[in-house]
N, C-alpha and C positions, 0 to 999 in steps of 0.2 A: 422572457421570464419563464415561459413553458417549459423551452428546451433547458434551459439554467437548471431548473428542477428537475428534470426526470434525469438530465444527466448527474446529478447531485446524487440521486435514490439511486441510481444504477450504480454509482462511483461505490457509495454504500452496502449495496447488493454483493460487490467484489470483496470489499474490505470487511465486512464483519467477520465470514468463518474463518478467510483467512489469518482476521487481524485475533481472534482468539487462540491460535495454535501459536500465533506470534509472542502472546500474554505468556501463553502452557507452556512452552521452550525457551523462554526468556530470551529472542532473538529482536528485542526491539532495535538494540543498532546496528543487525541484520538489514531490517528492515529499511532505518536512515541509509547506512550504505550503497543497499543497491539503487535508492533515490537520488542519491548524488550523482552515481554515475551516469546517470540520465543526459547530464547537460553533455557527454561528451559524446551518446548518441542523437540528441539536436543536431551537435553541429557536422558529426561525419552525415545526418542527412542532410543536411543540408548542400555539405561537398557532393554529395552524390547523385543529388537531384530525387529523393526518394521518398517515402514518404514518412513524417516525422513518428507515428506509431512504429513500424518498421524497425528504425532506426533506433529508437531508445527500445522496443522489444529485445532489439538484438544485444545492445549493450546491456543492459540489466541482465538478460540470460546468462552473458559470458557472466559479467562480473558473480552471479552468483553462482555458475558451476566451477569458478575457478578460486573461489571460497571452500569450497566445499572440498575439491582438488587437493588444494594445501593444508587444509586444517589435518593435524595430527601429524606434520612434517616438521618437527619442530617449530615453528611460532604457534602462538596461543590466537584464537580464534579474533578476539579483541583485536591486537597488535593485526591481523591479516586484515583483517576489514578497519581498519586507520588508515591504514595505507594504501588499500587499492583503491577505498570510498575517496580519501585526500587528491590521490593523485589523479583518479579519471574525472573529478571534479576541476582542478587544476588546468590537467590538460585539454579536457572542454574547453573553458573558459578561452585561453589560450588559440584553439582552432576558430574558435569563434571573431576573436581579434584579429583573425587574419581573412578573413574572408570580404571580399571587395564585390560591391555592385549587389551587396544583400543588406536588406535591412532586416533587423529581427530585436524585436522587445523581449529582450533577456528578461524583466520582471513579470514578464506576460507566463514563461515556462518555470522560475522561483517561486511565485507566489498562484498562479494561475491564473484565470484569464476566462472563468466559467458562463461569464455574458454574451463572450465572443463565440460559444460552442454551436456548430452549423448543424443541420439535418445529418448531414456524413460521420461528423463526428458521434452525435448521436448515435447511429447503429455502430460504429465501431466500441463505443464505449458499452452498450446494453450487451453486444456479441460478445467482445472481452468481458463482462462479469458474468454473462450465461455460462461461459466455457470454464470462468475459474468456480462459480458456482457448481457445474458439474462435475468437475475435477475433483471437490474436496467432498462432493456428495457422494461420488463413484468410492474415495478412498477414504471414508468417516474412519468405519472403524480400524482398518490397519493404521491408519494416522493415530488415532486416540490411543490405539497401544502401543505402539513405539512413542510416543509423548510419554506416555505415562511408567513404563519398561522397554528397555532395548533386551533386557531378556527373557522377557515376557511377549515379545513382539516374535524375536526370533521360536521359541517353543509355541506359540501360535502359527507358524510358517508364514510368518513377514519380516521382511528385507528393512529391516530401520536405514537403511541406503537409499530404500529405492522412494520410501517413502518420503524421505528428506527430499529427492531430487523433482519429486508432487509439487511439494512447498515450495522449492524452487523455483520448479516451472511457474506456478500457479503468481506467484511474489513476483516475479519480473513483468509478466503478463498486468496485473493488476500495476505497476508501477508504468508502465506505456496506457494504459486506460484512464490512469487518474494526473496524469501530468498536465493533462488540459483544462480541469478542473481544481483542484487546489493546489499545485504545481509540484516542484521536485521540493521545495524545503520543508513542505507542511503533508506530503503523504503518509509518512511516518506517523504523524501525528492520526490523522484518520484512521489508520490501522490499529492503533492503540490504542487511542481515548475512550472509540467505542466501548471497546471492548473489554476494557477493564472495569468503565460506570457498571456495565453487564454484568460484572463477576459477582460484582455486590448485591443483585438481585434472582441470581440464578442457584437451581440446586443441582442440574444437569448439564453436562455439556452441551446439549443440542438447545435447550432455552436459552444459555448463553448465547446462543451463535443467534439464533431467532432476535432476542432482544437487541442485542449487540446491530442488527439489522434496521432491527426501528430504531433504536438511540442515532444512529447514522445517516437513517433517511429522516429523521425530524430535526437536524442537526441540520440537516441541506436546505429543506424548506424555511426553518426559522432563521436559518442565518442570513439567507437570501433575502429574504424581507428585512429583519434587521438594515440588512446591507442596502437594500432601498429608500429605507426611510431614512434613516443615518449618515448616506451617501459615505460608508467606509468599503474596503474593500472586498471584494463577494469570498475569495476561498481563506480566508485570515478569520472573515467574519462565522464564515461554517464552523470552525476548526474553533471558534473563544467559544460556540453556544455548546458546541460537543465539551467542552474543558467545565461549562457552567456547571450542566450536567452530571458531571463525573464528580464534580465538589458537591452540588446539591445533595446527591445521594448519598456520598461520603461520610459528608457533616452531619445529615441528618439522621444516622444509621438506616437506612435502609440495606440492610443486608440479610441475607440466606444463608442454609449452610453453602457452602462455596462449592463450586465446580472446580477440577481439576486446578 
C-alpha cells in the first residue's frame, strides 16, 4: 500500500501541470489518443523482449509527433487522432493475440494494476514525473504564451512549434509513467479531472497547476483506501474520487476568477 501511494502522488506530480495545458488547449482527446496507442507499445515490447516503459514511451512519442506532423495537411486535428488513436489501439490488441508462450493480463495495462507496482517501477515512475515536472517548469512561460497567443508567443521570440513538441514530449513520457497505475483507458481521465476541479478554485495559472497537484495526489491516497475497504478496483477507484471532487466543487460553486 506504501508503494500504491507514492506511485499514485508521483502518477499525480506528472499529470497536474501537464493535465492543465491539456484543459488551456483543449487537447483532452489528445490526450485519450496517445493512451490508446499504448496497448500497441505493450505488445511490440513484448515481441522484443524490452522493457514495457520503453516500449509504450516509444509508441506514444511517435503517435504524438506524427499528430503534430499531419495536422494542417488537410484533415482536421479530431479526424487524425480517431484514426491513428483507433487503429494503433486495434493493431495492439491484434499483436497481442498473436503472441504464443506469453501470458499478459490485458486488464492489468486497461485499467491498471497499481497494487502490483514494484520498487523498479517506483523510481521509473517518480524519474518520469521529475523529468516532466522539469520540463514544463523549464518551459512555464513560453508554454502559457503560446497557450494563450500564437502571436503573441511568436513577438515574444517563442516558437508555438517548439513549444507544442514540450507537450509532446512531456504527454507521451507521462502516458509510459502512468500506464502502470491507472492504465491506458483512465489516464486521460487523470490528466483532466484534476485539473479542471482546479480551474474552479484557482486565479493563476501556477495555483492551478499547484492545486491540480493536490486534487491528484488526495485522489490517489483516498481512492486507494476506498479501494481497500471496498475491495473495488485501485486505478477506477482513483479516478471516481478525482470525478467526486470535480462535482463537489462544481455543485457547490466554489469558484475564483478563472485562470486561463
Amino acid at each position: 500500500m506504501i508503494r500504491a501511494t507514492l506511485a499514485g502522488i508521483g502518477v499525480a506530480v506528472a499529470t497536474a501541470p501537464l493535465g492543465c495545458f491539456v484543459v488551456w488547449r483543449r487537447m483532452a482527446y489528445f490526450g485519450d489518443a496517445t493512451a490508446h496507442a499504448a496497448v500497441l507499445g505493450v505488445a511490440l515490447s513484448l515481441v522484443l523482449q524490452i522493457s514495457i516503459f520503453a516500449g509504450v514511451l516509444a509508441v506514444a512519442l511517435l503517435m504524438a509527433l506524427t499528430v503534430t506532423f499531419l495536422a494542417g495537411r488537410g484533415y482536421t486535428m479530431d479526424t487524425l487522432l480517431g484514426v491513428l488513436a483507433h487503429s494503433a489501439l486495434a493493431f495492439g490488441l491484434v499483436a497481442v493475440s498473436f503472441l504464443s508462450g506469453v501470458r499478459i493480463d490485458l486488464m492489468a495495462y486497461l485499467l491498471g494494476d497499481i497494487l502490483a507496482v514494484s520498487r523498479g517501477d517506483l523510481m521509473v515512475i517518480w524519474s518520469g514525473a521529475a523529468l516532466v515536472a522539469a520540463l514544463i517548469g523549464w518551459r512555464w512561460s513560453p508554454l502559457l504564451t503560446a497557450t494563450l497567443n500564437r502571436e503573441l508567443a511568436h513577438a515574444s521570440g517563442f516558437d508555438p512549434r517548439r513549444e507544442q513538441l514540450v507537450l509532446t514530449l512531456s504527454l507521451a513520457i507521462t502516458v509510459a509513467v502512468a500506464i502502470k497505475v491507472v492504465g491506458i483507458l483512465l489516464i486521460a481521465a487523470m490528466l483532466i479531472i484534476p485539473a479542471a476541479a482546479a480551474r474552479n478554485l484557482s486565479r493563476t495559472p501556477e495555483t492551478m497547476a499547484f492545486i491540480a497537484a493536490l486534487i491528484g495526489g488526495l485522489s490517489a491516497v483516498a481512492g486507494l483506501r476506498a479501494a481497500y475497504i471496498l475491495d473495488t478496483p485501485a486505478g477506477p477507484s482513483i479516478v471516481c474520487f478525482a470525478a467526486i471532487l470535480f462535482a463537489g466543487f462544481s455543485l457547490t460553486g466554489w469558484h475564483s476568477q478563472r485562470s486561463p
